[in-house]
One Martini backbone bead per residue (centre of mass of N, CA, C, O) as a GRO file, in nm:
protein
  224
    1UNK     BB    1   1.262  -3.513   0.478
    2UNK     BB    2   1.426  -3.299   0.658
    3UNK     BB    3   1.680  -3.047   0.600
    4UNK     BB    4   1.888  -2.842   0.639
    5UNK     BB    5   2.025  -2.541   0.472
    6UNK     BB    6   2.304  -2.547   0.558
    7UNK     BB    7   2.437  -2.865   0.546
    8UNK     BB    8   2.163  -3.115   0.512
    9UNK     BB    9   2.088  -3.227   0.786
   10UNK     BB   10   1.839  -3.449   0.942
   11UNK     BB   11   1.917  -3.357   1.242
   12UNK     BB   12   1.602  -3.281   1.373
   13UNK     BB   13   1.480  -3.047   1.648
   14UNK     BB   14   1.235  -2.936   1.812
   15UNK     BB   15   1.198  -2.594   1.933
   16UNK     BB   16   1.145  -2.415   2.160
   17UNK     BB   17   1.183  -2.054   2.195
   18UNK     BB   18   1.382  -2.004   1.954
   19UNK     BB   19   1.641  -1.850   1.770
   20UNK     BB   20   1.653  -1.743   1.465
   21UNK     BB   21   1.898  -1.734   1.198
   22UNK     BB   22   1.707  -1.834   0.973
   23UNK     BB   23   1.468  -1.671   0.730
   24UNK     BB   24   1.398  -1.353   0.802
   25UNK     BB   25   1.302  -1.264   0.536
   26UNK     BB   26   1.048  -1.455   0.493
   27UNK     BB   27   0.877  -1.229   0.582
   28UNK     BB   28   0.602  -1.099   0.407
   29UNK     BB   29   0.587  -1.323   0.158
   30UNK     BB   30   0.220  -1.311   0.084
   31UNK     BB   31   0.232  -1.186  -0.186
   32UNK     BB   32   0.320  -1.499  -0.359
   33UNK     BB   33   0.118  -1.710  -0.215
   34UNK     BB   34   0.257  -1.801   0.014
   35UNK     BB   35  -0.041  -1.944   0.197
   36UNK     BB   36  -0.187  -2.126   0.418
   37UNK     BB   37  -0.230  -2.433   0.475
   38UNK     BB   38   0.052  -2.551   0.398
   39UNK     BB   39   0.185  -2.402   0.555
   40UNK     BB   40   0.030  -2.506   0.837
   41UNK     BB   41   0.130  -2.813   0.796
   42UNK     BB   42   0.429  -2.690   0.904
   43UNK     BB   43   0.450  -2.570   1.162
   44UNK     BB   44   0.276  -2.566   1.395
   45UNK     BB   45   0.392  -2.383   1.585
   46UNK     BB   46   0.495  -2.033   1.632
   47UNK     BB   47   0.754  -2.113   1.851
   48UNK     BB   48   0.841  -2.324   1.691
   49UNK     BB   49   1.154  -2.484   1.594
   50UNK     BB   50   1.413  -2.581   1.416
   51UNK     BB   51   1.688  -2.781   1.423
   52UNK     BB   52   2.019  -2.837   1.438
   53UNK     BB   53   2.251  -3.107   1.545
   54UNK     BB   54   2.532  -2.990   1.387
   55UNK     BB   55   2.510  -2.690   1.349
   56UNK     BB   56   2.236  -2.544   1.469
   57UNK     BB   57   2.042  -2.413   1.288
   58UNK     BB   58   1.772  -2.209   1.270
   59UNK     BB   59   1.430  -2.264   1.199
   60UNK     BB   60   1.118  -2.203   1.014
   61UNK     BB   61   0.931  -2.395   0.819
   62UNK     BB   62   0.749  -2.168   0.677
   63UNK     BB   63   1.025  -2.006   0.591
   64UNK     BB   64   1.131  -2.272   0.413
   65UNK     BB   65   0.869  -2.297   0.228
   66UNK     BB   66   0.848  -2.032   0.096
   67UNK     BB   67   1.087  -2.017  -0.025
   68UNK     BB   68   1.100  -2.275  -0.220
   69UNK     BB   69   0.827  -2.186  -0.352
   70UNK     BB   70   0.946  -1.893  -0.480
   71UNK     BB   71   1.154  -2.057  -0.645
   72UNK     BB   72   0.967  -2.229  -0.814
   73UNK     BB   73   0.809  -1.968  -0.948
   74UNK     BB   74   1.035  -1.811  -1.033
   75UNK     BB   75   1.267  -2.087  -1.145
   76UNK     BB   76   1.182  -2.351  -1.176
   77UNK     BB   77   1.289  -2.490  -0.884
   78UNK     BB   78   1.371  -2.807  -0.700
   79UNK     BB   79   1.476  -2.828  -0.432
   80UNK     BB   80   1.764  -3.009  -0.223
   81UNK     BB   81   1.888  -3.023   0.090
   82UNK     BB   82   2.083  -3.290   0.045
   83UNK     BB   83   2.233  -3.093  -0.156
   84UNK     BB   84   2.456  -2.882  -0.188
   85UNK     BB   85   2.394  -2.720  -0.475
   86UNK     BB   86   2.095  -2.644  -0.337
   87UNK     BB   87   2.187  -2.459  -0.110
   88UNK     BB   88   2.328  -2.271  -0.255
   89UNK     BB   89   2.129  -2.165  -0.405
   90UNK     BB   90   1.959  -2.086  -0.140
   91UNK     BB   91   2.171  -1.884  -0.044
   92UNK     BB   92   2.225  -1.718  -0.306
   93UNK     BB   93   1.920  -1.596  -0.293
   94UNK     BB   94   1.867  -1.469  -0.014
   95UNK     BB   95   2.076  -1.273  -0.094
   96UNK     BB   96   2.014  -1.150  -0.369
   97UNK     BB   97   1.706  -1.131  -0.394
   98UNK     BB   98   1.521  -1.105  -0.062
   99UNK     BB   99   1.519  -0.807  -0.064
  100UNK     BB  100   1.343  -0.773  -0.310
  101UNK     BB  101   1.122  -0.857  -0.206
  102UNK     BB  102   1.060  -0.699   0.025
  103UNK     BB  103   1.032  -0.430  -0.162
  104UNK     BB  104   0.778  -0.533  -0.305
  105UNK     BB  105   0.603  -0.522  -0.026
  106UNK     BB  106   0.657  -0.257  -0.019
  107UNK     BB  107   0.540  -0.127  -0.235
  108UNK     BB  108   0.256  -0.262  -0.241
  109UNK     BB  109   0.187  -0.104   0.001
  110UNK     BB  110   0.205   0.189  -0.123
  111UNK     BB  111   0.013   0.128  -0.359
  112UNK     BB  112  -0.252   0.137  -0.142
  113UNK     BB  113  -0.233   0.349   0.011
  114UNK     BB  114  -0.266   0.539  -0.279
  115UNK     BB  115  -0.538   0.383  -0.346
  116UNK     BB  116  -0.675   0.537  -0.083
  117UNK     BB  117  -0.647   0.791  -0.103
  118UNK     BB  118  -0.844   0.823  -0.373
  119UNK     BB  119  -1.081   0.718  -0.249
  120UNK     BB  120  -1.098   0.966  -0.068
  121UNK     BB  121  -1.117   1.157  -0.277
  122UNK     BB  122  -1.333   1.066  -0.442
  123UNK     BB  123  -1.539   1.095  -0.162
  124UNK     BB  124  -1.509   1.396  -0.185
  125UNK     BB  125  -1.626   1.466  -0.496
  126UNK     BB  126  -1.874   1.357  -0.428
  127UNK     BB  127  -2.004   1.535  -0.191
  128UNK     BB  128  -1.986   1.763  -0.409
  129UNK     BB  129  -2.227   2.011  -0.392
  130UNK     BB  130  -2.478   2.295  -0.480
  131UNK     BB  131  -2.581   2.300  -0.216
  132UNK     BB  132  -2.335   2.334   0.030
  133UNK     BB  133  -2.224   2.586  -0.122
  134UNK     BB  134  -2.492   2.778  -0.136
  135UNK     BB  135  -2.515   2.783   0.177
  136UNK     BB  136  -2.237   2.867   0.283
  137UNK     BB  137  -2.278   3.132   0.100
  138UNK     BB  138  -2.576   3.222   0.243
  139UNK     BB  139  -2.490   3.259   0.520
  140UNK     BB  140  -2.277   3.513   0.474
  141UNK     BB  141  -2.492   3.687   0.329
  142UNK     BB  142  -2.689   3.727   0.535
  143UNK     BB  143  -2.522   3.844   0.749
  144UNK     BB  144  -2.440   4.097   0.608
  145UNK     BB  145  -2.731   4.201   0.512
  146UNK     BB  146  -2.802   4.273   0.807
  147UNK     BB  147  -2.645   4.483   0.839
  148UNK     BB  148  -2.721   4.648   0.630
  149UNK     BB  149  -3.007   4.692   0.692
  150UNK     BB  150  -2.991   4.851   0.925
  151UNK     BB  151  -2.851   5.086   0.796
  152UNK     BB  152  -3.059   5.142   0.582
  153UNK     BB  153  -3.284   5.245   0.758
  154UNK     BB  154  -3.185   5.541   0.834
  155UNK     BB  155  -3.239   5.613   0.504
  156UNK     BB  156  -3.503   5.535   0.402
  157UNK     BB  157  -3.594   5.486   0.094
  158UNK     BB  158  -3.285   5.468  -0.006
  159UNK     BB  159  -3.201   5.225   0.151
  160UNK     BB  160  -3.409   5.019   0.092
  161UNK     BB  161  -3.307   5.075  -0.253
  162UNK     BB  162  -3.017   4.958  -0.143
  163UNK     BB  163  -3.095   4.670  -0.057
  164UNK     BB  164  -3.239   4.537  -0.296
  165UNK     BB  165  -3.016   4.546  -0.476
  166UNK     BB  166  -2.811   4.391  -0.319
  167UNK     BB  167  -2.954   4.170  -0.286
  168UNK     BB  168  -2.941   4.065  -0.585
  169UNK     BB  169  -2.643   4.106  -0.614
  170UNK     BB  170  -2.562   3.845  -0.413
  171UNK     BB  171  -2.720   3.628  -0.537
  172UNK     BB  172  -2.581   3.622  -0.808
  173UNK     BB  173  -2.301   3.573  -0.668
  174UNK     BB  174  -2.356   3.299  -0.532
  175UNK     BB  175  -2.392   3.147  -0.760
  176UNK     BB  176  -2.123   3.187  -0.875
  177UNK     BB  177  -1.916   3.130  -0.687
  178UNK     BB  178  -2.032   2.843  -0.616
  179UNK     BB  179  -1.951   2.747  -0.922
  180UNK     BB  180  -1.650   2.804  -0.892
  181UNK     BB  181  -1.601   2.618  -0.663
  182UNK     BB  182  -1.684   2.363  -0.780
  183UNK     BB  183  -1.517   2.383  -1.031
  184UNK     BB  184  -1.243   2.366  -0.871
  185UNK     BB  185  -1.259   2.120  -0.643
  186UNK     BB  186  -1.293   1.915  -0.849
  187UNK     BB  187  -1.075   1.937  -1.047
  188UNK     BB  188  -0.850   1.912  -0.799
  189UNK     BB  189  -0.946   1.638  -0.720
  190UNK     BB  190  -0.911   1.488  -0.994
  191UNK     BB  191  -0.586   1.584  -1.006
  192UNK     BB  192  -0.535   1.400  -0.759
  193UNK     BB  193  -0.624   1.118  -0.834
  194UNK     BB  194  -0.504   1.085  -1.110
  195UNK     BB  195  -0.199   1.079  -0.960
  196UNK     BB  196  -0.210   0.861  -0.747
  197UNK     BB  197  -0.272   0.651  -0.949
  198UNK     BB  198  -0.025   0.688  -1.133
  199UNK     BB  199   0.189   0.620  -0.882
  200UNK     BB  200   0.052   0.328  -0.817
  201UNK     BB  201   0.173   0.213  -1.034
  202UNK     BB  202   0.438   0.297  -1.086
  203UNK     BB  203   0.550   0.174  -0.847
  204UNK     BB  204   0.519  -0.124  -0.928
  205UNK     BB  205   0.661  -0.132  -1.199
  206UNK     BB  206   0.930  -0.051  -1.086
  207UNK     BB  207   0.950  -0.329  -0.889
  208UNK     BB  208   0.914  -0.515  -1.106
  209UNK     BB  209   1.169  -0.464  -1.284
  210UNK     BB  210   1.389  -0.452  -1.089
  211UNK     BB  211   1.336  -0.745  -1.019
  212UNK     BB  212   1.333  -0.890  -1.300
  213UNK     BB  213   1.602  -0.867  -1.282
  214UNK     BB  214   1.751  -0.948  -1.077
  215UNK     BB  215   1.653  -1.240  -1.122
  216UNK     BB  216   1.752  -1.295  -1.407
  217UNK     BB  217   2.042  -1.254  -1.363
  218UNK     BB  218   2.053  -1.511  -1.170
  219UNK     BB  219   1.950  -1.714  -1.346
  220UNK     BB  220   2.226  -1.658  -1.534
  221UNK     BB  221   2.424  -1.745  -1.278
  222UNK     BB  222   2.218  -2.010  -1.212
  223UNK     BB  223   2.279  -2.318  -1.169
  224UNK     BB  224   2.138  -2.697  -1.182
   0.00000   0.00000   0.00000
């Protein structure tokens, strides 16, 4: 039998297309696995809505099975909401705790953000070979060799001998150029590549810690 989670009446009514007062934080918590066949055995339309006819409170099934589940999971409390004070305890959970869940889903996501950064970063430097650096780098001493050409003609045999000179002396600087450029951009790669990937667990263990106090705290405060 279902029960308000505010008053513990069983006095429930289905409405659709209803605005919900209770519940609204338990949105995102998809995070703690409390999701799939369960929930939707629970839920009926996701327009529907569950209604107290004494109280009024209204909520949806999903939103109040998951947080029981994450109650359940995180504190090992089986709640019943026919006695008063398992709903004091579930609404003081509620208002403690449910923000910083949020908060968690919230890390998250930035760590996944930051760890799909990595991995394009990393595809980046995957990328980088040395024909293409030393292709970018021999088209633009061509352009300028053809320039010099030109010139160099006009002064007949030492002009010759002054591109063949210049010649020999840009293919070596292109070589070298080019490992240059390629050890330089892989390694500042390198090192964004491994920033972010440490940034992207610091966010998460920050948050787990942070949270793992707050339960704490909770739990040393509210018993059953």
């Amino acid at each position: 039998m279902a029960n308000c989670p505010n008053c513990g009446s069983n006095h429930i009514q289905l409405q659709r297309e209803t605005n919900v007062n209770w519940g609204r934080a338990a949105a995102g918590w998809a995070l703690f696995g409390v999701v799939g066949g369960a929930v939707g055995a629970v839920t009926g339309e996701d327009r529907n809505v569950n209604a107290c006819l004494d109280c009024g409170t209204t909520w949806r099934a999903a939103d109040l099975y998951k947080t029981l589940e994450i109650i359940k999971h995180l504190t090992q409390e089986t709640l019943d909401l026919s006695l008063a004070r398992d709903r004091l305890y579930l609404n003081d959970f509620m208002v403690e705790v449910a923000p910083y869940l949020n908060l968690q889903s919230q890390a998250e996501e930035k760590a996944q953000n930051l760890t799909k950064e990595a991995e394009k970063k990393e595809m980046e430097r995957l990328s980088i070979t040395s024909e293409n650096v030393r292709f970018n780098c021999g088209c633009i001493s061509l352009f300028a060799l053809a320039l010099l050409y030109g010139i160099c003609l006009s002064l007949g045999n030492l002009g010759i001998l002054i591109f063949v000179l210049f010649t020999v002396l840009t293919i070596i600087s292109v070589v070298k150029i080019s490992n240059w450029l390629i050890v330089t951009r892989t390694t500042d790669l390198t090192k964004e590549i491994k920033q972010l990937k440490e940034d992207s667990k610091r966010v998460k263990v920050e948050a787990d810690m942070e949270f793992n106090r707050i339960l704490t705290d909770f739990v040393d405060k509210h018993y059953l």
